[in-house]
C-alpha positions in Angstrom: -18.0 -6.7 15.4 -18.7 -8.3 18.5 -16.5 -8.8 22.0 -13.9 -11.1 21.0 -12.2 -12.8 23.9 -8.4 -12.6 23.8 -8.1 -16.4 24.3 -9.8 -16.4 20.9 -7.3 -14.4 19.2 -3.9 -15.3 18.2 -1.2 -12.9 17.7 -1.0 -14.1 14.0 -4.3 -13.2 13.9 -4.2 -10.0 15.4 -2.0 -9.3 12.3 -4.2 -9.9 9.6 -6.9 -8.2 11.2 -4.8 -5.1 11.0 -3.8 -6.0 6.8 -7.9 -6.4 6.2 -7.6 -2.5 7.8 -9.7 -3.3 11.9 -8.2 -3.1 14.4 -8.8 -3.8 18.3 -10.1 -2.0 20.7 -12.0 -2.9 24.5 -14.2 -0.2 26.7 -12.1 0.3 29.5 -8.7 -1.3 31.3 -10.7 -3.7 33.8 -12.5 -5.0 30.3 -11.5 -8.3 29.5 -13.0 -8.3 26.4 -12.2 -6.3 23.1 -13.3 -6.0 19.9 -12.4 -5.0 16.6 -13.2 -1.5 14.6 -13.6 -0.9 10.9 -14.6 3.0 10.3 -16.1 4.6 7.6 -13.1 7.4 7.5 -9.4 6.7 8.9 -7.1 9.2 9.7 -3.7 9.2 8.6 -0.3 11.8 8.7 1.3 12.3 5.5 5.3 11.0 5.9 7.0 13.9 4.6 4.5 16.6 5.0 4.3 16.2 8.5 4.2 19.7 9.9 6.5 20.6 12.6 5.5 23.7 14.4 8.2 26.4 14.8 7.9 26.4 18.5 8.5 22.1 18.1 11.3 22.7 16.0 13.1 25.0 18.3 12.7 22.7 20.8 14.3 19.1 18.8 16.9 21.3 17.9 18.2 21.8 21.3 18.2 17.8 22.1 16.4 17.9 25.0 15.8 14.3 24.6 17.5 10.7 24.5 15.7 9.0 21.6 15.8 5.1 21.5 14.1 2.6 20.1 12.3 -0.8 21.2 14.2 -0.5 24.5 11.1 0.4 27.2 8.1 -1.6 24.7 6.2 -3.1 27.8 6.5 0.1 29.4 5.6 2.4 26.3 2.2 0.6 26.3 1.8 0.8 30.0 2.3 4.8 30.3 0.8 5.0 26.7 -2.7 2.8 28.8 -2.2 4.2 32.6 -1.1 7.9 32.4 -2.9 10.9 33.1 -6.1 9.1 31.8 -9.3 8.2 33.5 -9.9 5.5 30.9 -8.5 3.9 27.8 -9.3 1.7 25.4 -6.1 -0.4 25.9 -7.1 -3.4 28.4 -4.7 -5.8 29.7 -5.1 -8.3 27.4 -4.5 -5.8 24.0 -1.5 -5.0 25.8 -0.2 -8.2 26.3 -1.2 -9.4 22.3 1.2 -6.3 21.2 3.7 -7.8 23.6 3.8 -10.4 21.8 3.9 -8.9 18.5 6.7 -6.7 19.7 8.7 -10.0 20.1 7.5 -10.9 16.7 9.4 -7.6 15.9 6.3 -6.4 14.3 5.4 -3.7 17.2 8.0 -1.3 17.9 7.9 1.8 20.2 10.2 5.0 20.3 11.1 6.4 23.3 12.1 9.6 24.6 14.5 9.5 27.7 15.9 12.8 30.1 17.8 11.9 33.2 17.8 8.2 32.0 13.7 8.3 32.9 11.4 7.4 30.3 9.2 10.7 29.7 7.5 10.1 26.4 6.9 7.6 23.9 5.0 6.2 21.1 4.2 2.5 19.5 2.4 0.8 16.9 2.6 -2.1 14.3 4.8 -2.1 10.9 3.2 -4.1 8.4 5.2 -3.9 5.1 5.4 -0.2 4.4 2.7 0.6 7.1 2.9 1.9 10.4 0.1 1.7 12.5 0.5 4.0 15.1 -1.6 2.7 18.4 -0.9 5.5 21.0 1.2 7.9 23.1 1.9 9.3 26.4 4.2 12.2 27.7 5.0 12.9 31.3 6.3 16.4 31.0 5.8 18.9 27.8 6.6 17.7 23.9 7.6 13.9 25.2 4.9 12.1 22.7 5.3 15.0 20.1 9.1 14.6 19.9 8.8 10.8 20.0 6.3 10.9 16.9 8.3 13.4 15.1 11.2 10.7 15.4 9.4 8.3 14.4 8.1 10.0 11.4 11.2 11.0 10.6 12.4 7.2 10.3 9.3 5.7 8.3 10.8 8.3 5.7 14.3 7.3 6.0 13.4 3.4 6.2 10.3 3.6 2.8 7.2 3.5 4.8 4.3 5.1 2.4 0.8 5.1 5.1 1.5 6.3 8.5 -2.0 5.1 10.1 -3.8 7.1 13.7 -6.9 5.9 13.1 -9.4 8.5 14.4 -9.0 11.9 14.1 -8.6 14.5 16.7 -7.7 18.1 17.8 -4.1 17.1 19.0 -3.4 15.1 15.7 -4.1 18.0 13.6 -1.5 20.1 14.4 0.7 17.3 12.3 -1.1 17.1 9.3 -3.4 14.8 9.9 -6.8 14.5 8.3 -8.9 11.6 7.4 -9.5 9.9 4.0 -12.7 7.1 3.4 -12.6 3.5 4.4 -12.6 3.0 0.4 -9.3 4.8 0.0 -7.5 3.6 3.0 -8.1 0.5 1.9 -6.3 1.1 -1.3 -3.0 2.7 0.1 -3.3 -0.1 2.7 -3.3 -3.5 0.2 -1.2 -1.5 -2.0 1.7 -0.5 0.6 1.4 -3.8 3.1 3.3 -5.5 0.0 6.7 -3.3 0.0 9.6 -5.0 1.4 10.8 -2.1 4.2 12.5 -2.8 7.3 11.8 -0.1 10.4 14.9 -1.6 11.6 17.5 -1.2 8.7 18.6 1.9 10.2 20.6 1.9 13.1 19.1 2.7 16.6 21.4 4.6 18.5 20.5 8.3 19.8 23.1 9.5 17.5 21.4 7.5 14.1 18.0 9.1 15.2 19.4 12.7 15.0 21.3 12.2 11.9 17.6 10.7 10.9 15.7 13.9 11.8 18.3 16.3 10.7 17.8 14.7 7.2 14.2 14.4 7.3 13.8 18.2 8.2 16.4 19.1 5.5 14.4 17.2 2.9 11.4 18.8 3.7 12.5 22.6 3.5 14.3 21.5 0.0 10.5 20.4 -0.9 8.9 23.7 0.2 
């Protein structure tokens, strides 16, 4: 599609775009201008297959990390846009639309605190029982992947069905991820935008998330 500005786009908007399966994206941070993707294959993580590596779950299980939830948003997006890259495709005014949507409490981020200083995180959009998962950043070793694996873990607990990355790559393949046709998504999409889940009808204290991830790890060696 072509370079939408943002003054054209509503946040409303910006959520039905996402149920119709496009999504935004803009060539570089200075770039006012963004526009919307609609890919012949999508890449998504299976829920409760997610594989955790054994080196990942030694790690969780020593809690090196305070997990909470929708407390840092603006500055999830920021570190998820600014750090240790050269470029992103999140500009300023992407970030500011899922701002907005954050207030909406549509887009919600998980964060991963040591020393009471944010050092990884993740966000996205919930859209009845999908997540679309935007981007994430760590500033030291297995911030992002133990901030995914908590929200993963969640998304099972709370009845999410599609857990959406869009593109594929070498670092989301180490999960489980893999990519399906634009045909298919579509399908799971229309079909799982209409459940009634809530990401936030669990609680969202460090102690709920470990009580979340112990669960979710025990359900998935019972299905092995």
């Amino acid at each position: 599609m072509n370079n939408i500005k943002n003054k054209l786009i509503t946040s409303d908007q910006l959520i039905k775009a996402y149920m119709l399966g496009i999504f935004p994206m803009s060539d570089s941070r200075a770039n006012k201008k963004f526009y919307f993707v609609d890919p012949k294959f999508r890449a998504v993580i299976p829920i409760l297959n997610f594989h955790v590596s054994k080196s990942l779950l030694r790690f969780v299980k020593k809690k090196p990390f305070m997990i909470s939830m929708n407390k840092a948003f603006p500055e999830v997006i920021k570190s998820c846009a600014t750090l240790n890259r050269t470029e992103t495709w999140i500009n300023t005014e992407i970030e500011t639309l899922f701002i907005s949507l954050h207030k909406m409490k549509y887009a919600h981020s998980i964060e991963c605190w040591q020393n009471n200083t944010l050092v990884g995180g993740i966000y996205g959009l919930a859209i009845g029982g999908v997540f679309f998962a935007e981007s994430m950043f760590s500033r030291i070793p297995n911030g992002s992947k133990v901030a995914l694996l908590n929200l993963v873990a969640r998304l099972w607990k709370t009845g999410f069905k599609v857990l959406d990355v869009q593109f594929l790559n070498e670092h989301l393949l180490q999960f489980g991820a893999h990519e399906i046709s634009k045909d298919e998504f579509q399908t799971k999409l229309q079909k799982a935008i209409q459940l009634e889940v809530d990401i936030l009808s669990f609680g969202e204290t460090d102690d709920d998330f470990s009580d979340c991830l112990s669960t979710f790890l025990q359900a998935r060696m019972e299905m092995s």
